[in-house]
C-alpha positions in Angstrom: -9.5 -31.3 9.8 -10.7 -27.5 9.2 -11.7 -24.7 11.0 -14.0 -21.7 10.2 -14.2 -18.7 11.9 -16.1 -15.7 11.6 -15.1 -12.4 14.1 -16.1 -9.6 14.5 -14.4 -6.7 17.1 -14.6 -3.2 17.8 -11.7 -1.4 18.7 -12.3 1.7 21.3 -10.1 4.4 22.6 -7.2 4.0 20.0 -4.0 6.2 20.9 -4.2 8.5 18.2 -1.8 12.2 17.3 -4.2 15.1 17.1 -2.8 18.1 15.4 -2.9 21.4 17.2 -2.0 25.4 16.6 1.3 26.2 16.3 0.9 28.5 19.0 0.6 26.4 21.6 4.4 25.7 21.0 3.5 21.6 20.1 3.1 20.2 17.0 0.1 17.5 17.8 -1.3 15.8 21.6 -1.6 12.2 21.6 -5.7 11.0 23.0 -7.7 8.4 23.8 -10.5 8.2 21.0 -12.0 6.7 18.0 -13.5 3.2 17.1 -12.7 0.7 14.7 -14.1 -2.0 13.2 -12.9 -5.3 12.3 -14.5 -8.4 10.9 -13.4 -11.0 9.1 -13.4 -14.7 8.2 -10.5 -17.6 9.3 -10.7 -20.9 7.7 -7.6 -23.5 8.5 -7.7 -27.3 6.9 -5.1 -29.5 8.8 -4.4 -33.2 7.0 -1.5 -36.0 7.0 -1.4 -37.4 3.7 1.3 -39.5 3.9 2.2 -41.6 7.4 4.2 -45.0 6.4 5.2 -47.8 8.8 8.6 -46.9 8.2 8.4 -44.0 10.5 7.6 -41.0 7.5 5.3 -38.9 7.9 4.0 -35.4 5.8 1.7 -33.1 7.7 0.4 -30.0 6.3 -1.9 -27.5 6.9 -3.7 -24.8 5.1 -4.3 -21.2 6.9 -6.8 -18.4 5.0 -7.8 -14.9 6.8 -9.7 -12.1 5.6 -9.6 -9.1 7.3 -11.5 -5.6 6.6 -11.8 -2.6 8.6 -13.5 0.7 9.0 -13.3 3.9 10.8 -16.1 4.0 12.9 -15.5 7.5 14.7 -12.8 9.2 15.8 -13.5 12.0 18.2 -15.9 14.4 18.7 -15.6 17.2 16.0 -13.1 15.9 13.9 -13.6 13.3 11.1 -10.5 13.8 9.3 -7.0 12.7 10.8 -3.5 12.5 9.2 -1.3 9.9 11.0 1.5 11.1 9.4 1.9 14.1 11.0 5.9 15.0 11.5 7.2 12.8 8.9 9.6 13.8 6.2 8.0 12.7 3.3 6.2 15.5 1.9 4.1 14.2 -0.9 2.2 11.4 1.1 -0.4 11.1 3.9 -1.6 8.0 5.9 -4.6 9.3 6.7 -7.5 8.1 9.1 -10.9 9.4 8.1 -14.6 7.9 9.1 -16.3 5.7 6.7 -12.6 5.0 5.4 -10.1 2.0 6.2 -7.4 2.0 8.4 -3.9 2.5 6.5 -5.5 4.3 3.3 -2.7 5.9 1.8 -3.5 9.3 0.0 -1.1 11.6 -2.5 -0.9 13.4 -5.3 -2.1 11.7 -8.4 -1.6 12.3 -12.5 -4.1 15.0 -13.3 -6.4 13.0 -16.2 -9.4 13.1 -18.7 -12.7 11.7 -18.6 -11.1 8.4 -20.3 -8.1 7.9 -17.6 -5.4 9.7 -20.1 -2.6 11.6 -18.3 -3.1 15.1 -19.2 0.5 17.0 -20.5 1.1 20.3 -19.5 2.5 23.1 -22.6 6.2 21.6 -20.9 5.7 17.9 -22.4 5.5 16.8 -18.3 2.6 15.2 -16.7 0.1 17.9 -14.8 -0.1 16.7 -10.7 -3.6 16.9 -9.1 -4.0 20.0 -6.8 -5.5 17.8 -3.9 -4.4 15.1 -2.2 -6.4 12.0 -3.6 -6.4 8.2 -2.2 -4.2 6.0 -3.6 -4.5 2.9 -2.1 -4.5 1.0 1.8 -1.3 -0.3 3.3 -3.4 -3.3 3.8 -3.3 -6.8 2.9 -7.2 -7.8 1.0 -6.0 -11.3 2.5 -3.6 -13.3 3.6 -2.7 -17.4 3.1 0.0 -19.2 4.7 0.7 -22.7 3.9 3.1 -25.3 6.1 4.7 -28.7 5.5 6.8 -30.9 7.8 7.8 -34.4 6.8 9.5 -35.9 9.1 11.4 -39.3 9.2 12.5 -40.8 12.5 14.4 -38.3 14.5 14.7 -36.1 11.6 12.4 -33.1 10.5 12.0 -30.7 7.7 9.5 -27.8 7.7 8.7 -25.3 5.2 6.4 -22.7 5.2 5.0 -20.3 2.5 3.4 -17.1 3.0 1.4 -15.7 0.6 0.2 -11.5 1.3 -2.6 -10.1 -1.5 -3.3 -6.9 -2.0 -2.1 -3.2 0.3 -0.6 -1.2 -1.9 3.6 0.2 -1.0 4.8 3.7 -1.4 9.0 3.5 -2.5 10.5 6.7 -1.5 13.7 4.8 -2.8 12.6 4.5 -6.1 11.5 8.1 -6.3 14.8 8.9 -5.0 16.5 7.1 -7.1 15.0 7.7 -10.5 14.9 11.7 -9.5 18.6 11.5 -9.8 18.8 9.3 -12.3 21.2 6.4 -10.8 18.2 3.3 -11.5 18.2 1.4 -14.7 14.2 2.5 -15.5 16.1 5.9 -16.1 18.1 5.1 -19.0 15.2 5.1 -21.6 15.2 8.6 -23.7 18.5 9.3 -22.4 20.1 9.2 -25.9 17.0 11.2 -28.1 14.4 12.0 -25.5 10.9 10.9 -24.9 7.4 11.9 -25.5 5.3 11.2 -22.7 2.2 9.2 -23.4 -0.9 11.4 -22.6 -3.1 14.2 -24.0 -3.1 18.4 -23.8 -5.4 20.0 -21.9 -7.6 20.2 -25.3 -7.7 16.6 -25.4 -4.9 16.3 -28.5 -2.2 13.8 -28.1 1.1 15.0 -26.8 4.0 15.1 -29.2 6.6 17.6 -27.0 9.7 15.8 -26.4 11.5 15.8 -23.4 14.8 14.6 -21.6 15.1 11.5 -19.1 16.2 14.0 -16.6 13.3 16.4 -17.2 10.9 13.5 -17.2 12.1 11.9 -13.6 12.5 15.5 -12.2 9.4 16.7 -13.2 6.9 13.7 -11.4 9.3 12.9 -8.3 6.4 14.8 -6.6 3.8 13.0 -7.9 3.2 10.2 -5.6 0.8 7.7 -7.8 3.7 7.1 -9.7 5.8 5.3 -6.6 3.0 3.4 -5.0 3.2 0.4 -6.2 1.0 -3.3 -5.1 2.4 -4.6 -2.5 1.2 -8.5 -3.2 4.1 -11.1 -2.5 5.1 -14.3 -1.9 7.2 -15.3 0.6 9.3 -18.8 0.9 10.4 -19.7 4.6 
C-alpha cells in the first residue's frame, strides 16, 4: 500500500511574548498575532512480506514527512521577535522574524575572512562577531520512521526506528563543561599549549600559542562553536 499527501496550512493568531519598556514594570505581554506557514509532503508504504500457513507473519511499514515553514507576519509594526525573551542563556536567541523559519537559532559566530578562516585576535584567541548572526533552525529538514511487527501465533514483536535529519542543537552543557575544563575535548594543549588554527586580521597565519584554559575560556561566549547538528537515529 502507500499513501501521498501534500498539505498545506496557515497558522493565525499564534500566542506570542512581545517585549515591552521597562517602565511599564513588565518585562514582555503575551498577544494574539502572526501567521505561519506550513507545507509539506507525507508519503507512507504499508506491505506484508512474509505471512506463512504456520501462523507467521512480518508487517512493516514505511513513514516519510517533510515539513517547511515560514513567518508570514507577525503583528503590525514589528517584524522582528525574540522568543527567548527571560531566559538565562545569554549568548543565544530563538528568534521569530518574517521571511524566516520558525525555530531559527541566532548567536554569536567566529569573526572570519573572505575564504571562511577564523580570524585571531593579537591574544592567539578567536575574534567573536559583534552581531548576533543565524546559526541554524531547531528544526528537523525531515523526518522517517520505520516499523516492523512479526508476529507468530499469540506472540508479537514490534520494533520501530526513528530516523530525525537535519535542526541544528545548542549544548549549553558542553560549553559549560569545556569552560571549566572537566570534558575530555579539554585535555589537548594542556601539556605545551596550542596554536589556534586561523589568520590575523592582516590575513597571515596565526602562530601565538596559547593554554587549554585560555582557549576554552576565551570562546565559551561564542555560540557557533556549541551548536551542533542535531540529526539522529533513534532505535525503539
Amino acid at each position: 500500500g502507500i499513501d501521498v499527501s501534500y498539505y498545506k496550512k496557515n497558522s493565525r493568531d499564534q500566542i506570542l511574548k512581545m517585549s515591552v519598556p521597562a517602565a511599564t514594570g513588565y518585562s514582555f505581554w503575551m498577544i494574539n498575532a502572526g501567521n505561519i506557514e506550513n507545507k509539506g509532503w507525507e508519503v507512507a508504504l504499508t506491505a506484508t512480506p512474509l505471512r506463512k500457513e504456520s501462523g507467521f507473519t512480518w508487517e512493516t511499514m514505511l513513514n516519510w514527512a517533510r515539513n517547511t515553514n515560514e513567518i508570514i507576519e507577525l503583528t503590525e509594526g514589528v517584524t522582528r521577535q525574540v522568543l527567548s525573551d527571560g531566559t538565562s542563556i545569554q549568548n543565544l536567541q530563538i528568534v521569530a522574524e518574517v521571511g524566516g523559519s520558525y525555530g531559527d537559532l541566532y548567536g554569536r559566530g567566529y569573526l572570519r575572512d573572505d575564504n571562511g578562516n577564523k580570524i585571531i585576535g593579537d591574544d592567539g584567541l578567536p575574534i567573536a562577531t559583534n552581531d548576533m548572526i543565524k546559526l541554524g533552525n531547531n528544526q528537523p529538514e525531515w523526518m522517517l520512521g520505520w516499523s516492523n511487527t512479526f508476529s507468530f501465533k499469540n506472540i508479537s514483536l514490534g520494533f520501530l526506528i526513528d530516523v530525525n535529519y537535519g535542526g541544528n542543537i545548542y549544548m549549553g552543557s558542553i560549553r559549560t563543561g569545556t569552560r571549566f575544563g572537566t570534558l575530555d575535548m579539554t585535555l589537548d594543549g594542556r601539556e605545551n599549549g596550542l596554536v589556534v588554527e586561523g589568520v590575523t586580521k592582516s590575513g597571515a597565519p596565526n602562530t601565538v600559542n596559547v593554554s587549554s584554559e585560555q582557549y576554552w575560556k576565551g570562546i565559551s561566549n561564542i555560540t557557533e562553536e556549541f551548536v551542533y547538528d542535531a540529526t539522529n537515529i533513534r532505535f525503539r
